[in-house]
C-alpha positions in Angstrom: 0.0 0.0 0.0 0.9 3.7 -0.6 2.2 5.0 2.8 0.1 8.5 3.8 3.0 10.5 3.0 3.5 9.4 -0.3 -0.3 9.7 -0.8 0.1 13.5 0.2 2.6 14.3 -1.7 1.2 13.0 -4.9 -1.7 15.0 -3.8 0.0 18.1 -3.6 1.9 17.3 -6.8 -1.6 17.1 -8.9 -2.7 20.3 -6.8 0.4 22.2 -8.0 0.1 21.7 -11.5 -3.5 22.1 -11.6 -2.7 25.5 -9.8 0.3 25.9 -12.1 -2.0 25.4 -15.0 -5.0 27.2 -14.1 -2.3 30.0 -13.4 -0.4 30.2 -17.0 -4.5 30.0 -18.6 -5.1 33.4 -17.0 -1.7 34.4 -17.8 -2.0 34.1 -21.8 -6.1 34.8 -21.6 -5.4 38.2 -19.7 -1.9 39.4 -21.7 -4.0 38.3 -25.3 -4.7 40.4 -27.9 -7.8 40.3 -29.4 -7.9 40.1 -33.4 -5.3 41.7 -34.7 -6.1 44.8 -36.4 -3.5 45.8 -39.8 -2.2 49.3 -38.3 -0.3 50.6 -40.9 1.9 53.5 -40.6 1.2 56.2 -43.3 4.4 56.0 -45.0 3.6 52.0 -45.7 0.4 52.3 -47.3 3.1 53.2 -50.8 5.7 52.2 -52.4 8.2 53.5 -54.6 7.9 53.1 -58.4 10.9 52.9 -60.5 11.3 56.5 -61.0 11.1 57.3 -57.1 8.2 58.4 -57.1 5.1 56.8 -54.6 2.1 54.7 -55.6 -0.6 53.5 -53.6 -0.4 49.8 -52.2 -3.5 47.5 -53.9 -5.5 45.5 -51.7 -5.9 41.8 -50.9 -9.9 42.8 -51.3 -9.0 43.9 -55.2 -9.2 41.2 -57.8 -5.9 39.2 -58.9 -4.3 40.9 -61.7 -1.1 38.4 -61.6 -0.9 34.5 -61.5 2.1 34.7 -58.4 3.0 37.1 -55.9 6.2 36.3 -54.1 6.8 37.6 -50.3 10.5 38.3 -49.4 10.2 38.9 -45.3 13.8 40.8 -45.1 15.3 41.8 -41.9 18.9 43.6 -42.1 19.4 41.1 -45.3 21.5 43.7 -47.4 24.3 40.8 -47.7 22.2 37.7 -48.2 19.2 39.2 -50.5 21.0 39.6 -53.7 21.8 36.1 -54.0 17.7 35.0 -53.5 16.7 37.7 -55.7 19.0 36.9 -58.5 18.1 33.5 -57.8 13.9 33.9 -58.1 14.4 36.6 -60.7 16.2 34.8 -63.0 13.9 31.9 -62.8 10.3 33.7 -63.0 12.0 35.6 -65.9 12.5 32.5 -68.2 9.3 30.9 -67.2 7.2 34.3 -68.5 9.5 33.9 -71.7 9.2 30.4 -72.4 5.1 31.0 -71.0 4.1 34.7 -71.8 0.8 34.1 -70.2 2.8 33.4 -66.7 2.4 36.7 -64.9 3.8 37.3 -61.6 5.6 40.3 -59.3 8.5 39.7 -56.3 7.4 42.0 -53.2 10.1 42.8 -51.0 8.8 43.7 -47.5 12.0 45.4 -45.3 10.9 45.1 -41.9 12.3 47.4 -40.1 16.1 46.9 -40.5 18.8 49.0 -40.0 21.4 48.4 -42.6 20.6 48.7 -46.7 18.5 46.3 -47.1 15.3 48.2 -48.9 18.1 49.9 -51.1 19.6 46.4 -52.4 16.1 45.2 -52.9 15.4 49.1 -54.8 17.7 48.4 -57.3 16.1 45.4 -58.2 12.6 47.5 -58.7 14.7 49.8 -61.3 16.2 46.6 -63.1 13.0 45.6 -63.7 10.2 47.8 -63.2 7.9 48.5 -60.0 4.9 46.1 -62.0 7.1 42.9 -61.4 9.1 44.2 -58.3 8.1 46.1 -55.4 9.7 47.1 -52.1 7.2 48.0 -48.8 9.3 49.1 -45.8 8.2 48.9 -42.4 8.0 51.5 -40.1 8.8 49.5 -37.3 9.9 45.9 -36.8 7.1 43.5 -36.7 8.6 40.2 -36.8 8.3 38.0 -39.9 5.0 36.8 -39.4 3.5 40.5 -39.2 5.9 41.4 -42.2 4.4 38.2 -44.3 0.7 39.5 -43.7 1.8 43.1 -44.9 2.9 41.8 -48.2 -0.4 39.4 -48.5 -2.7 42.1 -47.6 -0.7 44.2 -50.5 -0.2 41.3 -53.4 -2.0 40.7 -56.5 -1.7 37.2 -57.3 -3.6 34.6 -57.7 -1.9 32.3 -55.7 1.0 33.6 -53.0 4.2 32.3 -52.1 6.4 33.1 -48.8 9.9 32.6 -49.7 13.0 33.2 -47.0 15.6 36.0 -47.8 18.6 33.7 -47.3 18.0 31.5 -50.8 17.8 28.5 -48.5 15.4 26.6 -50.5 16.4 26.5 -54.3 13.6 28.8 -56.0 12.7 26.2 -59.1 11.0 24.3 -56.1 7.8 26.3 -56.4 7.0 23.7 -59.1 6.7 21.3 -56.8 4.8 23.1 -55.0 2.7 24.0 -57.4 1.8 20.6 -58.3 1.1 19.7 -54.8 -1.1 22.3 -54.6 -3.4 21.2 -58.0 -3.1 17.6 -56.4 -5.6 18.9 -53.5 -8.3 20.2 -56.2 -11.0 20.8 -56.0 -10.3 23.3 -53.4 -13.4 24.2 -51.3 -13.9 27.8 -51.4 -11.0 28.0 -53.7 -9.0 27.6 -50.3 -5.3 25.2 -50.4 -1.8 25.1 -49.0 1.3 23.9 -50.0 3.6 23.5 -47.3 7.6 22.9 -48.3 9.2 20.6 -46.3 12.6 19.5 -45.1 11.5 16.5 -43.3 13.2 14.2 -45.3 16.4 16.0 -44.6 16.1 15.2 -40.4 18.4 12.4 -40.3 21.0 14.3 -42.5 20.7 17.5 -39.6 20.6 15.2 -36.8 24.2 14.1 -37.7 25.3 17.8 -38.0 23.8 18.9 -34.9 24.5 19.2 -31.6 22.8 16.2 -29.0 22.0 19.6 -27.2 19.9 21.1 -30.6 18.8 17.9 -31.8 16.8 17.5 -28.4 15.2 20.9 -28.7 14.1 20.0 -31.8 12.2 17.1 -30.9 10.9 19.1 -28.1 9.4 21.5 -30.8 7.9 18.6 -33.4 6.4 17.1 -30.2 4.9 20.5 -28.7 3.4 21.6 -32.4 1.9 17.7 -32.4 0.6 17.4 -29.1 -0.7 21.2 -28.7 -1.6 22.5 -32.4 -0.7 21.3 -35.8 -1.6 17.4 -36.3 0.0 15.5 -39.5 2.4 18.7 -41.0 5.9 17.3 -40.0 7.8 20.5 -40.7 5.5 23.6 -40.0 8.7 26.2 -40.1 10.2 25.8 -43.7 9.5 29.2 -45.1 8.8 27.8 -47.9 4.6 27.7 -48.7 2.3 28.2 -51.1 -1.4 29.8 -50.8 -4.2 30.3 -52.6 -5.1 33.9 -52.8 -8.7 33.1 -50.7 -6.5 30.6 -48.2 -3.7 33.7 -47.8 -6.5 36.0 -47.1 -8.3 33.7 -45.0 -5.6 32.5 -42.6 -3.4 35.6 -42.6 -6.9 37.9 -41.5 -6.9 35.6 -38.6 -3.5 35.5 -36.9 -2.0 37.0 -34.1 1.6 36.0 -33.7 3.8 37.8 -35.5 7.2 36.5 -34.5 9.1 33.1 -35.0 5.9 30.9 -34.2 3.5 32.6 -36.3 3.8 29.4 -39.0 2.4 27.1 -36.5 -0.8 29.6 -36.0 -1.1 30.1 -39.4 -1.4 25.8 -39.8 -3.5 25.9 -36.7 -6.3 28.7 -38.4 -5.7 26.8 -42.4 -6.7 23.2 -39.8 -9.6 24.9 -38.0 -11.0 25.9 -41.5 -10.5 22.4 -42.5 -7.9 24.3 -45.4 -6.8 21.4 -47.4 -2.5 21.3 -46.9 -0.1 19.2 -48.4 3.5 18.9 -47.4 5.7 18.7 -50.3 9.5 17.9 -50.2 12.2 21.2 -51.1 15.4 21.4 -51.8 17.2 23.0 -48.6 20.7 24.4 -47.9 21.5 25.5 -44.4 23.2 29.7 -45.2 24.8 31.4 -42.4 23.5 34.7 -40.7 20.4 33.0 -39.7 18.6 35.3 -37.2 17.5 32.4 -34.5 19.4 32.2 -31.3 19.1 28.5 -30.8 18.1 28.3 -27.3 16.5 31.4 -26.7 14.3 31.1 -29.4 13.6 27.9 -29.1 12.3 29.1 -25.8 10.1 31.8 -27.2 8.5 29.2 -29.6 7.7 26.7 -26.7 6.1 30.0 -24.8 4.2 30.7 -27.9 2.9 27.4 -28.9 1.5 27.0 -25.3 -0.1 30.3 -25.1 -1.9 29.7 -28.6 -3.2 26.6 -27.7 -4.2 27.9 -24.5 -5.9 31.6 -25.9 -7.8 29.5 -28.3 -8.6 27.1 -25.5 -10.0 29.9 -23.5 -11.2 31.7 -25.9 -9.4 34.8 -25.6 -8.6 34.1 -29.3 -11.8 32.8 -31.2 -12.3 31.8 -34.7 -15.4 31.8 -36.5 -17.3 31.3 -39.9 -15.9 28.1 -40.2 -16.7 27.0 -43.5 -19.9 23.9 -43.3 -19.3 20.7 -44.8 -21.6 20.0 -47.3 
């Protein structure tokens, strides 16, 4: 039999983290914001045509008058942009020639950074005119989620792809997710996701990494599984590809702006029973990445438990799910 003491302290155990949980709920329902509202500074409601000279921003509301928009989140990436831009640009470039029908624009969004980076990414506007590339820069810092949903709420594609600064996934790769993407039709509500992934690349990183990073990333997968995403194995490649109605849809909803914001955007896209694929990229790791691997990985955990535990609340609500017919 259990002696009394042991029977108390297991007790008290159960009480603690009841009270420790009960606790962090009112922690992230009292600290949440409620839906996030686009506040935009004056100055980032234009940008800059070739000549220098400003034009209002269109709207996610406005028809599509291209076939791709491509978001370039880019924070103090004066060194590492060129190469992605050349990169995309030299890609989308030959498919309009070999396709003229193919239509698309490269939207650079500068978020906030304190070296050169809208200036490299200007040049590329004058190269090639403001229709196919554009440059907003932020005001402020907003972190790359909040920079992402700038450049949605401001593109004029038909379907929109978020693409990393750093060229770490090899640009042609849109292909394949493009064909992931048709592979989910018919989309309801004209709503689908293609999610690049470098899942197939784990045991390759494992080997590189330290036992110390490799555990923190198993911690990650296992906190996205258990509190939010089910059945995406890699919900951070920065890599996707939207829909224009699934962009508008999941991006109108989300609140976290910073390194977690992927796994709210999956979360909102699951809720709305988006249809998602996961689709294998090419991936190369480039230095000057912005994560400091423990404390960020901190900030993630923080984040994924407050976002299951806001919606859980409901501090954060979604609604107008779509019905199944």
């Amino acid at each position: 039999m259990m002696s009394p003491l042991l029977l108390q302290l297991g007790v008290l155990g159960v009480a603690l983290a009841a009270a420790a949980l009960i606790l962090i709920s009112f922690v992230a329902f009292i600290t949440a914001l409620k839906m996030p509202h686009l506040h935009q500074h004056e100055d980032e409601k234009s940008f800059l045509n070739a000549r220098g000279q400003k034009e209002p921003l269109p709207s996610i509301r406005d028809s599509p008058t291209k076939q791709l928009s491509v978001l370039v989140p880019a924070y103090n990436e004066e060194k590492r942009l060129p190469v992605m831009m050349d990169e995309a640009l030299d890609y989308l470039e030959k498919r309009q020639k070999q396709n003229p029908v193919f239509t698309y624009e490269v939207i650079v969004i500068d978020d906030g950074s304190e070296d050169q980076t809208s200036k490299v990414a200007f040049k590329y506007c004058q190269k090639y005119g403001s229709d196919k590339v554009r440059v907003i820069t932020l005001v402020k810092n907003r972190g790359k989620g909040g920079a992402i949903r700038m450049g949605v709420f401001s593109s004029r594609g038909k379907k929109i792809l978020m693409a990393d600064a750093d060229g770490a996934t090899k640009f042609p790769d849109i292909e394949k997710l493009e064909k992931g993407l048709d592979d989910l039709q018919p989309w309801p509500d004209h709503m689908a996701i293609a999610c690049g992934s470098r899942a197939h690349l784990e045991k390759e990183s494992i080997a590189q990494r330290s036992y110390f990073r490799t555990l923190l990333m198993y911690g990650f997968h296992f906190l996205v599984w258990f509190l939010c995403v089910k059945g995406i194995r890699d919900t951070q490649c920065g890599f996707k590809l939207f829909t224009r109605e699934a962009a508008s849809r999941t991006f109108s909803s989300l609140h976290i702006e910073r390194w977690a914001f992927d796994v709210e955007l999956l979360y909102i896209a699951q809720f709305f029973e988006i249809p998602i694929t996961e689709v294998a990229v090419n991936w190369t790791e480039i230095e000057g990445s912005k994560l400091v691997p423990f404390w960020s990985w901190l900030q993630m955990g923080k984040d994924l438990l407050f976002i299951r535990l806001r919606y859980l609340t409901g501090a954060w609500r979604l609604e107008h799910a779509r019905k199944k017919s």
